[in-house]
N, C-alpha and C positions, 0 to 999 in steps of 0.2 A: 479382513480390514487391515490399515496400516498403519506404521508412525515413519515419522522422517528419522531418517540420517543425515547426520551435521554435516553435509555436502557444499561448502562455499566457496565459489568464484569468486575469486580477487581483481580489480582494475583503478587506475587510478595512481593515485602520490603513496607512496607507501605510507602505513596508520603512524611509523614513528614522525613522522614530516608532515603529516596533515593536521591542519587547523580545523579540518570538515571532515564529514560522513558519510555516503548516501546509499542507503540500502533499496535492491532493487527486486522485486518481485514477480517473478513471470507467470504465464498464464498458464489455463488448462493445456496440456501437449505441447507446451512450449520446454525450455531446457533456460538456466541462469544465461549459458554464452548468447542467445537471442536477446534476453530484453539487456544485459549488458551492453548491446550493441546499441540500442538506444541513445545511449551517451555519446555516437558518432554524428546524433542530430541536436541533444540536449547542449552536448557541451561542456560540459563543469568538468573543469581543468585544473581546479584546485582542491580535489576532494580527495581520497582514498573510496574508494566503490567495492561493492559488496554485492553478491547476488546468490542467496541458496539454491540451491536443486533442491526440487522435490522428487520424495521417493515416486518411481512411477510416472514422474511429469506430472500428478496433478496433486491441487494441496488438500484436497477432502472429494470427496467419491463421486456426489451427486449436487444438482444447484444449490447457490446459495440460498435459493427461498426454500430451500427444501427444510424439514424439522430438522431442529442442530440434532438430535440425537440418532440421525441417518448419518452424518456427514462424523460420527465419532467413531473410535478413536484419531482419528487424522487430522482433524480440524484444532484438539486441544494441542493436539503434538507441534503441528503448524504454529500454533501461537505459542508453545512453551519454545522452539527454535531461535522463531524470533527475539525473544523475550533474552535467552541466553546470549545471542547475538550482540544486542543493543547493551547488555552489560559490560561485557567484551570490550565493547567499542568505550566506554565510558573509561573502563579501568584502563586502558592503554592511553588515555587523559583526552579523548573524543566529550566534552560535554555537552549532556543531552538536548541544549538549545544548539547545538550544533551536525546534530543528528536531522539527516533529511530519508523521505518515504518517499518509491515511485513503485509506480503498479497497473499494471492492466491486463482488465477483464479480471480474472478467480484471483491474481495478484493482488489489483485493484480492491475487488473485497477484502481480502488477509489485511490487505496496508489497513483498510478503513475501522475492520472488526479490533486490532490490533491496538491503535493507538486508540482509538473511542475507550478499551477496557483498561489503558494505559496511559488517563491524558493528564497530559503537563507541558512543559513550553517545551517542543520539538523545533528541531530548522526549518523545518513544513513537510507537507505532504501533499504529492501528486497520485489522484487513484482516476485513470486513464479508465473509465466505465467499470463504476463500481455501485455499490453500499454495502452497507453494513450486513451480518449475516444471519438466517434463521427465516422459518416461517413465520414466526411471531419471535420480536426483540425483548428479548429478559431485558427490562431497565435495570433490574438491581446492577448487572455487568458493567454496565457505566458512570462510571466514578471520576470526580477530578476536576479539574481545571488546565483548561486547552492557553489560559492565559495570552490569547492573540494569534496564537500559530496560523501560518498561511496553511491553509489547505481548499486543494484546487480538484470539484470533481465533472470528468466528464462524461456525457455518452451520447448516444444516438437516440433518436426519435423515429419509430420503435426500432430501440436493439432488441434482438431475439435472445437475450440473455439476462439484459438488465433495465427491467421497467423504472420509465422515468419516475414514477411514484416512488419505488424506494430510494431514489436517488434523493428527493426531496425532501423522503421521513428522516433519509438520514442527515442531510443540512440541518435542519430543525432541531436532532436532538444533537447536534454539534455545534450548534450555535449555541442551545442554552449551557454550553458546560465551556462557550465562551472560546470557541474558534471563530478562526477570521475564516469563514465560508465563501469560496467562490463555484457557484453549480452554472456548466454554459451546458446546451442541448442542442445539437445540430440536428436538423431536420433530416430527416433521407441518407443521413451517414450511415457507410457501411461497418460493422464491427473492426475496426480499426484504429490505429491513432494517426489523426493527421497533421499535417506540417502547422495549421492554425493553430493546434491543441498543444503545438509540443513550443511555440512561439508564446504563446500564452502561460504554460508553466515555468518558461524562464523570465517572464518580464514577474509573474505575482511569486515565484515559490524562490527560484537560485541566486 
């Protein structure tokens, strides 16, 4: 098993000149320079951008519905990264209502599992076919107040990755800790992100 190395791709306004944040989290056998690249469709031109590498390409071993205590040590390590990261970003005078999340697919989940265990007024959060993570959800883990944040989740109907059910349990337990949830479900979409979804995260989240 593994933990991460503080591996982060930079893009964007430099952090002494940005007003904004956006951390970006990629997927299983994906690398930070691909969902970076994202931001050639997103857009946000006045951010400073962020995207760790995980050790290995992936951020924890096996699914997310799998027992969190499969997917350990990697998954805490995963979230103790971010966690370092988003401090970072504060202390170099980025504040946390100006911190934004984007993620897809095993991204997707980290963004989701991350700020649920983390919540307080973020810039939003985009998780590109996600929810939150475990075979069964520790509630104790979720703590806080989301205070309004946009957060925008998508996926497919069926993705072979992420059943629309947990996408749902996870709205629900994001809404009562008082995020502004939006969950869209495209029928027959293939595990991807497409040009509506990424249209859609700039009109509700940037």
């Amino acid at each position: 098993m593994y933990t991460h190395q503080k591996d982060i791709m930079t893009a964007g306004v430099p952090i002494a000149d940005a007003k904004k944040a956006v951390i970006f989290i990629h997927g299983r056998g994906a690398s930070a320079a691909d969902i970076l690249s994202l931001n050639d469709h997103l857009q946000i031109d006045d951010a400073a951008l962020f995207a760790p590498q995980a050790t290995h390409h992936s951020w924890y071993p096996y699914s997310f519905l799998a027992p969190v205590m499969e997917n350990q040590p990697a998954l805490d390590s995963a979230l103790a990264l971010l966690k370092i990261l988003v401090a970072e970003l504060k202390n170099a005078g980025i504040p946390q209502e100006k911190i934004y999340f984007v993620g897809f697919s095993q991204g997707a989940c980290l963004v989701l599992e991350y700020i649920t265990r983390n919540a307080g007024k973020y810039g939003g959060a985009v998780a590109f076919t996600g929810g939150l993570i475990g075979k069964e959800l520790n509630m104790q883990n979720y703590k806080g107040d989301f205070k309004k944040t946009p957060v925008l989740i998508t996926t497919g109907d069926p993705d072979p990755h992420v059943p629309v059910s947990r996408v749902e349990v996870s709205e629900g337990i994001m809404k009562k800790m008082n995020a502004n949830v939006t969950v869209k479900i495209y029928p027959g979409r293939l595990h991807t992100i497409s040009k509506t979804e990424i249209e859609l995260a700039k009109k509700l989240v940037f």
